[in-house]
N, C-alpha and C positions, 0 to 999 in steps of 0.2 A: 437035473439039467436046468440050465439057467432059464427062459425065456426067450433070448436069441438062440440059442441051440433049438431049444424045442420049436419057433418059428421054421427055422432054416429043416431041420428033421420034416416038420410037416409036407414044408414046399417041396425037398426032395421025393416024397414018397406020394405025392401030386402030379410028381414032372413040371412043375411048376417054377418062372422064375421069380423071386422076390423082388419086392418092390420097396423102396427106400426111400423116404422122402423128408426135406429139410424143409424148414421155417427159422423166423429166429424168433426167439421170446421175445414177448412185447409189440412189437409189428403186424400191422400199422397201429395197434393199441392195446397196452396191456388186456382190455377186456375181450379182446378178438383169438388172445394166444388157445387156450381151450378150446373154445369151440370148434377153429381151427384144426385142430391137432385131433379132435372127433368127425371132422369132416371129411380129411385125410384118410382116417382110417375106414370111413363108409365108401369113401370112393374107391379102395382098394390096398391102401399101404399097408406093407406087413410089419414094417418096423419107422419108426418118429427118430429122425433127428430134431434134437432141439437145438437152437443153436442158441450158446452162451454173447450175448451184447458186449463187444471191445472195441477199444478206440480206434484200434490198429493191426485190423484184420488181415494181415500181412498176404493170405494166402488166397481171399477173396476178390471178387471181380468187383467192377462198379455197383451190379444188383445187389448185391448183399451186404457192400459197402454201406448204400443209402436205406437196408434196412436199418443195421446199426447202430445209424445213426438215431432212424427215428428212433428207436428203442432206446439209445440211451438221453435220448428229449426226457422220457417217462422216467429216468433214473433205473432203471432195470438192472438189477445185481443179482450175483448167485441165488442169495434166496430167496428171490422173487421168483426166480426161474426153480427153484426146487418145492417152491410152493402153487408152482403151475404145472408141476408134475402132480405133487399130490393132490389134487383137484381133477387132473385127467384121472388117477387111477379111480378115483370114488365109482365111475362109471364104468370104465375099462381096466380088467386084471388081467388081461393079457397080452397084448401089442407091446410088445420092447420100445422101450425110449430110450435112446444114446444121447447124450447131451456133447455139442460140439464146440467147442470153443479152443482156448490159448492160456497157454500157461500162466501168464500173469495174474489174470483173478483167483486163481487156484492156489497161485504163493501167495499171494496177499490176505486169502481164509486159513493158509496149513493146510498142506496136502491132507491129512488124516480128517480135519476139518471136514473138507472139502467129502472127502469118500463116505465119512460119515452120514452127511448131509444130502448126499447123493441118494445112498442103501436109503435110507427111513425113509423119504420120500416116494422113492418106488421106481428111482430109473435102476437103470439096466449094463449102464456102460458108459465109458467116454472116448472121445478123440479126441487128443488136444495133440495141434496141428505141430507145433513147436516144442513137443516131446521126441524127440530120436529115441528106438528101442534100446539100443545099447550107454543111454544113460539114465534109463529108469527103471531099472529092473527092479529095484525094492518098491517103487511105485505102483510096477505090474504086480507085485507079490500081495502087496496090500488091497490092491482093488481084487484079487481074487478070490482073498481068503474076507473078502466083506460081499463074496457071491457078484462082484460088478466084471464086467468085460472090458477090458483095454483095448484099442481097437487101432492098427496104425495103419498110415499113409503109404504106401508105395508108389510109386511114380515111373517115369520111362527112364528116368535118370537114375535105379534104385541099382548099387551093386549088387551083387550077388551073396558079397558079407551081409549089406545093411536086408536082405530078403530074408538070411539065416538068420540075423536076431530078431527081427517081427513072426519067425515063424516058434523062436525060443517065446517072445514073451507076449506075444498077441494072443487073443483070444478072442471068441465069441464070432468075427468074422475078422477078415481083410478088408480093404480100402482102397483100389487102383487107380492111380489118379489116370486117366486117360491120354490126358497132351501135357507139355510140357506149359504152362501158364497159370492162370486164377480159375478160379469157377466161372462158367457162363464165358467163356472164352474158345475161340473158333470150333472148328468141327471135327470130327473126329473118324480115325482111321480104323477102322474095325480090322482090318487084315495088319494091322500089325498091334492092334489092342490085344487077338486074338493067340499073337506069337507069343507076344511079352505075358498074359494070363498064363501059357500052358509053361511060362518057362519060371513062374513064381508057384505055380502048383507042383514041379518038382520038390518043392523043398518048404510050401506052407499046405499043412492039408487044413485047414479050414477054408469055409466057403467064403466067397471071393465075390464082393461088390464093386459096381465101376461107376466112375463118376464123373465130374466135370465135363459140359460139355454136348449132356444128353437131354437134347429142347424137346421131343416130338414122338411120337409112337413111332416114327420107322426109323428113328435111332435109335430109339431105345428095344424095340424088336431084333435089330442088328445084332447090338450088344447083348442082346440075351442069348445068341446061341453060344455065346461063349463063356456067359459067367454065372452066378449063382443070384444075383441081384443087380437093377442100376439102381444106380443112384441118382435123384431128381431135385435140385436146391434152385436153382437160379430163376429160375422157367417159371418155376411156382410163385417167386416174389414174382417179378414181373405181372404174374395175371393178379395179385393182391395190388399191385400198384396202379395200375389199369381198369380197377374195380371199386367201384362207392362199397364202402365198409357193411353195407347192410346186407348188399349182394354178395359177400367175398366169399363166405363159408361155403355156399352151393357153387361160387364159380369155380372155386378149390378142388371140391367134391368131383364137379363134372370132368374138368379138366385131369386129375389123376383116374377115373373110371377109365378115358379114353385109353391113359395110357396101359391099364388095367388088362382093360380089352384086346390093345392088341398084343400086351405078351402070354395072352393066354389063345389067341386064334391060334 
């Protein structure tokens, strides 16, 4: 079993729901990405998104935008970013890290490249936002058979074909995007989050993360009765923006314990 299987396996057999949490490498400075992503995981995360630095983060909100940006100030490239994985794993061999990013940097290294570079380092998986399942299925084949999880997007707007082939070639979990817009963008409907979940678990049995959209412990409590993880990205820059860099890693820590806390009350 991969990593994210065996996370997800554990929290199932916890009653437990997963906790997911995005950063993007580099931000607010390469030397903060580690630590980071260790304080994360003290405060409660069961799985790291990392997010890959692009110019044109199509699917992201203002926050994450001006991560981006900072991070590519630092010049921050894939393998920077797969060299701030293996630097987390030296301490930590077991919390899943999904690296998040867009297709482009991934053509620009060679997909194989990329997968390569991905496995020896020691992550776990990728989302790239601007892969549709039904045209990468050699792509999904490849990151499997190098032990990595592909991991796609569904959204409110997902047919019911495009659900059937993330349920053919996804792995490791799902990805629901909650409302129709960016990350860190308006609020969200749990009675119809909760429709659209049970009507994507017809036809993906893997466990099922939700996202955009979840600022707070009583959204993110909501959302847990009805799914297997949230997902928490935007919220978290915000408190690293809001916070002198010396302080960021405890502000980090405390601020995911809280939400920690209440999806385990």
């Amino acid at each position: 079993m991969s990593r994210i299987e065996n996370t997800f396996a554990a929290l199932k057999a916890q009653n437990k729901t997963g906790l997911v949490t995005f950063i993007t490498a580099g931000d607010p400075g390469p030397e903060m990405t580690v630590p980071l992503m260790h304080a994360l995981v003290a405060g409660g995360a069961n799985v790291l998104e990392l997010g890959v630095p692009f110019s044109d983060p199509m699917a992201e909100g203002p926050v994450i935008q001006r991560a981006c940006e900072r991070a590519l100030k630092f010049n921050i490239g894939m393998k920077d970013v797969f060299n701030f994985v293996r630097e987390f794993r030296k301490q930590d061999e077991t919390t899943p890290v999904v690296l998040m990013g867009y297709a482009n940097p991934i053509e620009r290294m060679g997909a194989s490249n990329f997968i390569q570079g991905a496995r020896d380092a020691g992550a776990d998986g990728a989302i790239v936002v601007d892969y549709p399942p039904e045209e990468c299925a050699a792509f999904a084949d490849e990151m499997k058979a190098n032990g990595l999880d592909l991991i796609f997007l569904l959204a409110p707007t997902s047919t019911e074909e495009r659900v059937k082939q993330v349920a053919r070639h996804g792995s490791g979990f799902s990805y629901y995007v909650s409302l129709k817009g960016v990350t860190g963008a308006g609020g969200i409907d749990t009675e119809d989050v909760a429709r659209r979940v049970a009507a994507i678990r017809e036809h993906v049995k893997l466990p099922i993360g939700v996202g955009f959209g979840i600022r707070d412990a009583q959204t993110a409590k909501a959302v847990a009765s009805v799914a297997d993880a949230v997902v928490i990205g935007s919220r978290i820059i915000q408190e690293l923006e809001n916070t002198p860099k010396e302080s960021a890693a405890q502000a980090v820590q405390d601020f995911v314990a809280g939400i920690r806390s209440a999806l385990d009350a």
